[in-house]
C-alpha atoms as a printed R data frame, in Angstrom:
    type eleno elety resid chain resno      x       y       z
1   ATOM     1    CA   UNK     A     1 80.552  70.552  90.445
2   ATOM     2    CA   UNK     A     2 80.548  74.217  89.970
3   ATOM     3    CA   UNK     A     3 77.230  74.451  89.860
4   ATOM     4    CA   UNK     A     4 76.570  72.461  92.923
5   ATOM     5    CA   UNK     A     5 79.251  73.839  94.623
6   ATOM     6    CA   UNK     A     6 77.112  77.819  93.655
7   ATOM     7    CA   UNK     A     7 73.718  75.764  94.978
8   ATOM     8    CA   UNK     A     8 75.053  74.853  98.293
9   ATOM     9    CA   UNK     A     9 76.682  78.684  98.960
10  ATOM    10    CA   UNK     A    10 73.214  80.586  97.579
11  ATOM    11    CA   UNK     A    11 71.613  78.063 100.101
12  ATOM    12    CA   UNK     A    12 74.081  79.103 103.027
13  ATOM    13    CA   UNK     A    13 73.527  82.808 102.366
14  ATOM    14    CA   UNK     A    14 69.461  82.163 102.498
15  ATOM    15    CA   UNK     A    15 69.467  80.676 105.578
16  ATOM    16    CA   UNK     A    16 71.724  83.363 107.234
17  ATOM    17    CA   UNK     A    17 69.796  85.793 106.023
18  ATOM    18    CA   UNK     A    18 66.491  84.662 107.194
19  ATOM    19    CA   UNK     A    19 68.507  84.492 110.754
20  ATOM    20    CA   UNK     A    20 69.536  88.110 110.535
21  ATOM    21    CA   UNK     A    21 66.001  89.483 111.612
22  ATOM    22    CA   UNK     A    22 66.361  93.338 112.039
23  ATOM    23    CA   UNK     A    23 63.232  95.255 113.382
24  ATOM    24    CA   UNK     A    24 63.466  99.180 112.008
25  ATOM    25    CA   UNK     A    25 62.414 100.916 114.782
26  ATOM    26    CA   UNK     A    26 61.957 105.077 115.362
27  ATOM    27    CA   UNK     A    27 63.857 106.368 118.766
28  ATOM    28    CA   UNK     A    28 61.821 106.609 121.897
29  ATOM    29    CA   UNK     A    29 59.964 109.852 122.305
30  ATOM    30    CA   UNK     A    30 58.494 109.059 125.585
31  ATOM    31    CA   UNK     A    31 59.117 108.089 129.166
32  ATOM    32    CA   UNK     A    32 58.696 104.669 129.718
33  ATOM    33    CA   UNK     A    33 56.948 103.481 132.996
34  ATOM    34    CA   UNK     A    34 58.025  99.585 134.667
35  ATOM    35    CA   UNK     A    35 56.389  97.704 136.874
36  ATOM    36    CA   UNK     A    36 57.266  94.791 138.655
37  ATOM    37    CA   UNK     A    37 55.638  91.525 138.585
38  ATOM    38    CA   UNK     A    38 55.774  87.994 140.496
39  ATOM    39    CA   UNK     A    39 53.684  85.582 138.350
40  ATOM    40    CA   UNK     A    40 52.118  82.271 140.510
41  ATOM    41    CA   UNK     A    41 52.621  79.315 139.516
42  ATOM    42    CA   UNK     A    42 53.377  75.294 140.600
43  ATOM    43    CA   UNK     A    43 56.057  74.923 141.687
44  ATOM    44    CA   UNK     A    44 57.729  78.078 140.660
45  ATOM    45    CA   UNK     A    45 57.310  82.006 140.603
46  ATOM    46    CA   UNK     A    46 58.604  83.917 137.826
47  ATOM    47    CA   UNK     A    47 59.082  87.681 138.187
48  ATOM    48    CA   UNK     A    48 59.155  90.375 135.258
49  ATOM    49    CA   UNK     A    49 59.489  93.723 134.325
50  ATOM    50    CA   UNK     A    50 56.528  95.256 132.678
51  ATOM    51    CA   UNK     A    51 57.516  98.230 130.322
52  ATOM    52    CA   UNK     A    52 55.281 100.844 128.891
53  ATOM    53    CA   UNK     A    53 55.330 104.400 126.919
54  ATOM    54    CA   UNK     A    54 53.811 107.261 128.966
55  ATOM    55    CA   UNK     A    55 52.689 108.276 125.681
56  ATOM    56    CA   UNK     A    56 50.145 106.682 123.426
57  ATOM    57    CA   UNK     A    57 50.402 105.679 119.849
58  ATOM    58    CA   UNK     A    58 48.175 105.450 116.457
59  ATOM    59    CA   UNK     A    59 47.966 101.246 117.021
60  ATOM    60    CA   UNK     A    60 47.516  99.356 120.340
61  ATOM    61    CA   UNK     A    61 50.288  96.931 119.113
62  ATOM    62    CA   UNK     A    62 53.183  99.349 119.231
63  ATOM    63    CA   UNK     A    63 56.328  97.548 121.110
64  ATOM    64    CA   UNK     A    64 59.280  98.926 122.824
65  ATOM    65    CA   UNK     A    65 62.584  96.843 121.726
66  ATOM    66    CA   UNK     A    66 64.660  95.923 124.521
67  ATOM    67    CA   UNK     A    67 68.259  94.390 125.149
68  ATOM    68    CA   UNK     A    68 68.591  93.090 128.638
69  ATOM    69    CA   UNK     A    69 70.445  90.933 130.807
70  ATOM    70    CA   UNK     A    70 70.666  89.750 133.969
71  ATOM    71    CA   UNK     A    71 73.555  88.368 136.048
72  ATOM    72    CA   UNK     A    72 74.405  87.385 139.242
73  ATOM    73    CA   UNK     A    73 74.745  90.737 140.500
74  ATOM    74    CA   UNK     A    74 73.277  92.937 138.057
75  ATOM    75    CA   UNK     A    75 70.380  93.460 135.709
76  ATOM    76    CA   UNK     A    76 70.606  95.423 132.666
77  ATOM    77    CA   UNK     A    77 67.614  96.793 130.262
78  ATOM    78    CA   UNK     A    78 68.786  98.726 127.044
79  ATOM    79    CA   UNK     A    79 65.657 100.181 125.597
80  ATOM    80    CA   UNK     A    80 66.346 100.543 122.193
81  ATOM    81    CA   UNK     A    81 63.402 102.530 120.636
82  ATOM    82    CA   UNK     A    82 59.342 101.988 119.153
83  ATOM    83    CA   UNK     A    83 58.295  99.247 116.849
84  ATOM    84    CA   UNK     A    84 55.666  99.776 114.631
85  ATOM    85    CA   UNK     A    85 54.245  96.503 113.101
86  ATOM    86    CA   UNK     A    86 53.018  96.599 109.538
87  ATOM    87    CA   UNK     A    87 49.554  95.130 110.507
88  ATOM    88    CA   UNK     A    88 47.845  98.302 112.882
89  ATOM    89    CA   UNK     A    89 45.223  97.307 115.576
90  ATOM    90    CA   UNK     A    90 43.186 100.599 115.449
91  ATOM    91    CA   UNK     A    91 42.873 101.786 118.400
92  ATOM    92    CA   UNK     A    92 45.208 104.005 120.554
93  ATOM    93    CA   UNK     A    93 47.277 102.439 123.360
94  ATOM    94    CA   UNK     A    94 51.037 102.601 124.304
95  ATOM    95    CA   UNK     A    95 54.092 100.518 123.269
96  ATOM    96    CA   UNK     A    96 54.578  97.384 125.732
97  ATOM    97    CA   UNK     A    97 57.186  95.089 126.335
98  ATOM    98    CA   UNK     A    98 57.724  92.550 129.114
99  ATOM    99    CA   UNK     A    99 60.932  90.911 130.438
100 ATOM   100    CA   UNK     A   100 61.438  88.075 132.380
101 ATOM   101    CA   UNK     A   101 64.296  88.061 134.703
102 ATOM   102    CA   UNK     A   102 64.996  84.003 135.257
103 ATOM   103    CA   UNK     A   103 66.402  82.987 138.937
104 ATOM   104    CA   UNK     A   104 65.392  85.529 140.766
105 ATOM   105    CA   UNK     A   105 66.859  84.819 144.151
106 ATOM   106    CA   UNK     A   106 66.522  86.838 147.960
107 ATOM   107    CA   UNK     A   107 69.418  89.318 147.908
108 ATOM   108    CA   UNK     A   108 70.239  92.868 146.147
109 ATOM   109    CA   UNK     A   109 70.822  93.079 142.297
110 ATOM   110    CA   UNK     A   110 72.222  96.624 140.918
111 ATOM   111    CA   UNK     A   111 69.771  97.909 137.724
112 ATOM   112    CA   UNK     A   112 70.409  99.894 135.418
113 ATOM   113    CA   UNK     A   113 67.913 101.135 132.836
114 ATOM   114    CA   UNK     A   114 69.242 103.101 129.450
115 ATOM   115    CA   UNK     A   115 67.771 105.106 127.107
116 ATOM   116    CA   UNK     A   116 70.183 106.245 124.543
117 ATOM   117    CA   UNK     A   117 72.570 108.724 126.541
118 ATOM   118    CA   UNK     A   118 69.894 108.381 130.110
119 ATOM   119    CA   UNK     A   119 71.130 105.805 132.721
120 ATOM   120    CA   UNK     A   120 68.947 105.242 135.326
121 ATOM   121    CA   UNK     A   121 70.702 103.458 137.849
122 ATOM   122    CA   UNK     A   122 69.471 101.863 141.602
123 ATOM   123    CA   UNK     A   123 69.053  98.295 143.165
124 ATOM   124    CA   UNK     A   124 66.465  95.698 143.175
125 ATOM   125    CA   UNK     A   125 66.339  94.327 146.731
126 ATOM   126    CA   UNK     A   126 64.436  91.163 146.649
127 ATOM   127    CA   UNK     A   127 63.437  89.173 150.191
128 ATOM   128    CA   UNK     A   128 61.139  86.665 150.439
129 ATOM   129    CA   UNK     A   129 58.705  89.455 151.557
130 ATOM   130    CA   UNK     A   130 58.920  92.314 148.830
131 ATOM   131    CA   UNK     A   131 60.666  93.677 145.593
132 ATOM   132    CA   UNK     A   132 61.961  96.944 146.497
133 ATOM   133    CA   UNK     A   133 63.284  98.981 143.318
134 ATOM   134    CA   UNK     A   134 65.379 101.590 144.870
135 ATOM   135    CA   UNK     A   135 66.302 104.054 142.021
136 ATOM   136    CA   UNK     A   136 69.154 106.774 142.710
137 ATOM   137    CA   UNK     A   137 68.002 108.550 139.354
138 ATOM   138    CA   UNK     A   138 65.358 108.774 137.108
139 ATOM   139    CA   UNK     A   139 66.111 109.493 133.527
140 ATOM   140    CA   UNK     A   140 63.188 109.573 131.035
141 ATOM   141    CA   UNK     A   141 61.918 106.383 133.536
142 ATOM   142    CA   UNK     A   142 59.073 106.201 135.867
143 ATOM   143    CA   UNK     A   143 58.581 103.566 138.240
144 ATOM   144    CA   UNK     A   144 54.845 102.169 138.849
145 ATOM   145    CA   UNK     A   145 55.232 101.455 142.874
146 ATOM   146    CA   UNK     A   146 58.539 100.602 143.778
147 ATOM   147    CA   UNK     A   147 57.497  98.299 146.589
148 ATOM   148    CA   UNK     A   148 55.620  94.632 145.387
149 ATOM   149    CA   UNK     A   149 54.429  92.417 148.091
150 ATOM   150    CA   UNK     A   150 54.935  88.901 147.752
151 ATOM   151    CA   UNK     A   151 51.899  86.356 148.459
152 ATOM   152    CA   UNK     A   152 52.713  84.375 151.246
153 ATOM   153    CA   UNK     A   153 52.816  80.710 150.963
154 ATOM   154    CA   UNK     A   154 49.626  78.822 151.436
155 ATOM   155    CA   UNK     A   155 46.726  81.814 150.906
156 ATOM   156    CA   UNK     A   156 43.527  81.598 149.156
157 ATOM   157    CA   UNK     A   157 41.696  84.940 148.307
158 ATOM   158    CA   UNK     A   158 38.927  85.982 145.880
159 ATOM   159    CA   UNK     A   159 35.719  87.716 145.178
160 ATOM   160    CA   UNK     A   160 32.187  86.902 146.098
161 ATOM   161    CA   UNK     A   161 29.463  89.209 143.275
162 ATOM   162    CA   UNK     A   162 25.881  89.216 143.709
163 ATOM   163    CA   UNK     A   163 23.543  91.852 142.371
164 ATOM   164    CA   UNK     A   164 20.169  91.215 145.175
165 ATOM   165    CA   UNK     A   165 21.348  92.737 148.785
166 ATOM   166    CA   UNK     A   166 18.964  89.615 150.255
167 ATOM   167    CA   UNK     A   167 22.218  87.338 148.725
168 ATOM   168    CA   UNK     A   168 24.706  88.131 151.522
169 ATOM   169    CA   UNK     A   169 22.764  85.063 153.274
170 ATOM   170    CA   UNK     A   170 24.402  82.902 150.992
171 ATOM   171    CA   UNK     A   171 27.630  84.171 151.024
172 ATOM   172    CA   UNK     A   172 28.221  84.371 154.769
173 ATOM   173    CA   UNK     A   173 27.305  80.394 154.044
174 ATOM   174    CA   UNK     A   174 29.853  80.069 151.779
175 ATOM   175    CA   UNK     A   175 32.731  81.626 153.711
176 ATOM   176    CA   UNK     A   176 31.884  79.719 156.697
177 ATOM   177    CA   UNK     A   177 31.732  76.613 154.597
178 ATOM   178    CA   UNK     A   178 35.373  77.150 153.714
179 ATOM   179    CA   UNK     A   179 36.025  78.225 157.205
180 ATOM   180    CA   UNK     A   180 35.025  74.809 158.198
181 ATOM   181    CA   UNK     A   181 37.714  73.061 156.252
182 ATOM   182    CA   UNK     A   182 40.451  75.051 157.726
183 ATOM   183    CA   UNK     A   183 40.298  78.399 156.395
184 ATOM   184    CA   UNK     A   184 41.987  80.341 158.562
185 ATOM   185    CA   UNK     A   185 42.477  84.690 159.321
186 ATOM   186    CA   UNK     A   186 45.505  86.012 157.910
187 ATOM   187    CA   UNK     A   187 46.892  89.497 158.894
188 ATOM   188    CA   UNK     A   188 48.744  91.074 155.774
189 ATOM   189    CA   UNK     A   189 50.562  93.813 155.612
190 ATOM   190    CA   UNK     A   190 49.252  97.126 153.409
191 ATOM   191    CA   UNK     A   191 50.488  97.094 149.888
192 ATOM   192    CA   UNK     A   192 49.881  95.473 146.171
193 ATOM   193    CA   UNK     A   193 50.636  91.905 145.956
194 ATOM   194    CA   UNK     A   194 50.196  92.422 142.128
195 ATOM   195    CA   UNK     A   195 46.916  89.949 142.069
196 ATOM   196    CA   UNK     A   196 45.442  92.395 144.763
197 ATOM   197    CA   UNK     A   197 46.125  95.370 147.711
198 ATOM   198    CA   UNK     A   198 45.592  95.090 150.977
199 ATOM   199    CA   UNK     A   199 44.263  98.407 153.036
200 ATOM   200    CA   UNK     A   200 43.562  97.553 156.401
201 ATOM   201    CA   UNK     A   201 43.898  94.003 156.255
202 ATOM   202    CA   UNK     A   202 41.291  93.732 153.905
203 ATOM   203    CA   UNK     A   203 41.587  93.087 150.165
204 ATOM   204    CA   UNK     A   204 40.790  96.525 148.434
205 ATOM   205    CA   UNK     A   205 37.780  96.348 146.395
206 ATOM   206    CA   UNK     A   206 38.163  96.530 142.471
207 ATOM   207    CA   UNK     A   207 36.914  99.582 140.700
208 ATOM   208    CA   UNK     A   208 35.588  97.881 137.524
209 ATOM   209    CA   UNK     A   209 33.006  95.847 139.924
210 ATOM   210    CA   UNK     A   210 30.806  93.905 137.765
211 ATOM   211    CA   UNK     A   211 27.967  93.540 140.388
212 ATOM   212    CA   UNK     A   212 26.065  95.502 142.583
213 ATOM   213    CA   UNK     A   213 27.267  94.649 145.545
214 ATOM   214    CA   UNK     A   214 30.776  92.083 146.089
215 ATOM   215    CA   UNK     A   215 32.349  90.496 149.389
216 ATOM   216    CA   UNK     A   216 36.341  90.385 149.393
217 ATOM   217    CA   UNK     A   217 37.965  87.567 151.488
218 ATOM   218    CA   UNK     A   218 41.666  86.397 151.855
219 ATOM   219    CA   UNK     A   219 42.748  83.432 154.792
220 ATOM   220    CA   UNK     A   220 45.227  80.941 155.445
221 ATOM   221    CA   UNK     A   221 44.527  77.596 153.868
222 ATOM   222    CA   UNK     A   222 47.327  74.641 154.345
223 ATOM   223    CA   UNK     A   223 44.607  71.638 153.332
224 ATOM   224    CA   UNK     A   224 43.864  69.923 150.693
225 ATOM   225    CA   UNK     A   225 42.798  72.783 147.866
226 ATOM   226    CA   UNK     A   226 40.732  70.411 146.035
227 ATOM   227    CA   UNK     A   227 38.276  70.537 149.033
228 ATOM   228    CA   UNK     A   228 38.278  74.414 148.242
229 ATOM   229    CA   UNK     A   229 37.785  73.566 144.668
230 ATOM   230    CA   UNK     A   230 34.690  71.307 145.641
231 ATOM   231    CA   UNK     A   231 32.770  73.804 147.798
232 ATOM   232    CA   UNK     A   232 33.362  76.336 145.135
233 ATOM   233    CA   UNK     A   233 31.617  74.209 142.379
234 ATOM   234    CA   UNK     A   234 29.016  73.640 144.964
235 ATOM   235    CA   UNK     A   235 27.655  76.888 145.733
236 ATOM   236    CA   UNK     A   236 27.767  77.378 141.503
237 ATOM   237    CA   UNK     A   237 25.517  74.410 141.012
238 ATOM   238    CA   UNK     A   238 23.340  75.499 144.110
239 ATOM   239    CA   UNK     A   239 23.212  79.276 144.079
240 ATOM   240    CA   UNK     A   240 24.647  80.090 140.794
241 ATOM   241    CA   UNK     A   241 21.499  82.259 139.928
242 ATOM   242    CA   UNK     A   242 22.702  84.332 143.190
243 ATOM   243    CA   UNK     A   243 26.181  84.516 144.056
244 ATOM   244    CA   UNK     A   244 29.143  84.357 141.766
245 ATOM   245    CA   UNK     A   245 32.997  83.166 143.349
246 ATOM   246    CA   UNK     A   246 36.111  84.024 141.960
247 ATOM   247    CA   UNK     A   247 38.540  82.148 144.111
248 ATOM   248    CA   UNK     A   248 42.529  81.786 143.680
249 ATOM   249    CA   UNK     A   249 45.580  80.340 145.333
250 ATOM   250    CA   UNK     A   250 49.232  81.175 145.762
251 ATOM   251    CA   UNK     A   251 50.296  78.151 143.488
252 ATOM   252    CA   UNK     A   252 48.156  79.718 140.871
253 ATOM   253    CA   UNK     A   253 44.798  78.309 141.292
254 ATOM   254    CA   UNK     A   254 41.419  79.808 139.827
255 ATOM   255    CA   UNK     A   255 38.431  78.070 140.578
256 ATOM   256    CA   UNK     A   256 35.182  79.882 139.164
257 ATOM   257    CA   UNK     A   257 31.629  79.048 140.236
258 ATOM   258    CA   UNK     A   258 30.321  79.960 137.125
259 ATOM   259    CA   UNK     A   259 32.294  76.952 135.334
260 ATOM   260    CA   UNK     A   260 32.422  74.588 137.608
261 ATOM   261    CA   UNK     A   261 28.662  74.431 138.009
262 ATOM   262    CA   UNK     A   262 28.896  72.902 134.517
263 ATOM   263    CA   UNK     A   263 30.985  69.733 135.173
């Protein structure tokens, strides 16, 4: 009995023990950016915070350790300090974190950011238009834009690539085929919607471009998608030697030419 009784407490103290993960982490020695973030998706958004060092480290696969919470009224992020894992991915980058804030809803939150003795304080005001991080203070924090559009309900944007100026034919065709299913102009105003920015009412070109030459595009679409779906994997089966369409939606649809072609 003894001994089973010794079994059954060693066996108690294993288990907690394997519970009681600890990370050993060294003190942060940088400022640490955040970004905000609305992720699409059917049939709910989530927003996050991004986190990351201003300063880069020896492996890409540093992390920042966080404690956060979020109430009604209030979210809270305690950055704690660096982890470095004991496998290194060589290359230089800085430590990352991300945190989801669940529930999200339209009205103003107080934040407060700490880092050891620095409170940064503020609000989150969130409408159905825009997350505006108002910060009073910035302690050893910087914010990466403190305005993030929203995507409006029922849009459809993307990229047209094509390498042969003579091409643009076919594109022209291919908006105005997706015109002619009720695609629709959309004014929008000036901002990042975290997928893209809009200057001028036009969706701002990327700088890592891929092709010689690319057409932007962004409309109003309340159809059917799957007709959007079917002219995309048209023009890939068709033209796929001369255009190339990277086309999304605000439920968190991606429909590329390039893989469609092949069904």
């Amino acid at each position: 009995m003894k001994k089973t009784t010794f079994l059954i407490v060693a066996l108690l103290i294993s288990i907690s023990c394997e519970k009681a993960t600890t990370y050993e982490y060294q003190l942060v020695d940088s400022d640490i950016v955040i970004k905000m973030n609305e992720e699409l998706g059917n049939p709910t958004r989530s927003f996050k915070l991004s986190l990351w060092t201003d300063k880069s480290y020896p492996c890409m696969n540093y992390s920042i350790i966080t404690n956060s919470e979020a109430t009604t009224n209030k979210i809270t992020v305690d950055i704690l300090g660096i982890y470095a894992p004991d496998m290194c991915l060589t290359a230089f980058g800085p430590a990352t974190s991300a945190i989801p804030v669940s529930n999200i809803q339209n009205k103003s939150y107080d934040i407060e950011f700490k880092i050891g003795s620095n409170i940064s304080t503020g609000k989150l005001v969130c409408t159905s238009n825009e997350f505006n991080l108002q910060m009073d203070d910035l302690l050893q924090i910087k914010i990466d834009g403190p305005i993030l559009k929203r995507i409006p309900n029922n849009i459809i944007w993307g990229i047209v690539g094509y390498h042969n100026s003579t091409s643009i034919d076919k594109v022209n065709d291919f908006i105005n085929s997706i015109k002619a299913v009720g695609a629709l102009d959309v004014n929008l105003a000036n901002g990042n919607y975290n997928y893209f920015e809009i200057e001028k009412n036009n969706i701002k070109e990327p700088t890592n471009r891929g092709y010689h030459y690319l057409k932007t595009f962004i409309y109003s679409f309340t159809g059917d998608k799957n007709l959007i779906r079917e002219i995309v994997k048209e023009y890939g089966k068709n033209y796929g030697d001369l255009i190339s369409i990277s086309l999304y939606g605000d439920l968190g649809e991606e429909f590329f030419s390039w893989i469609l072609k092949n069904e």
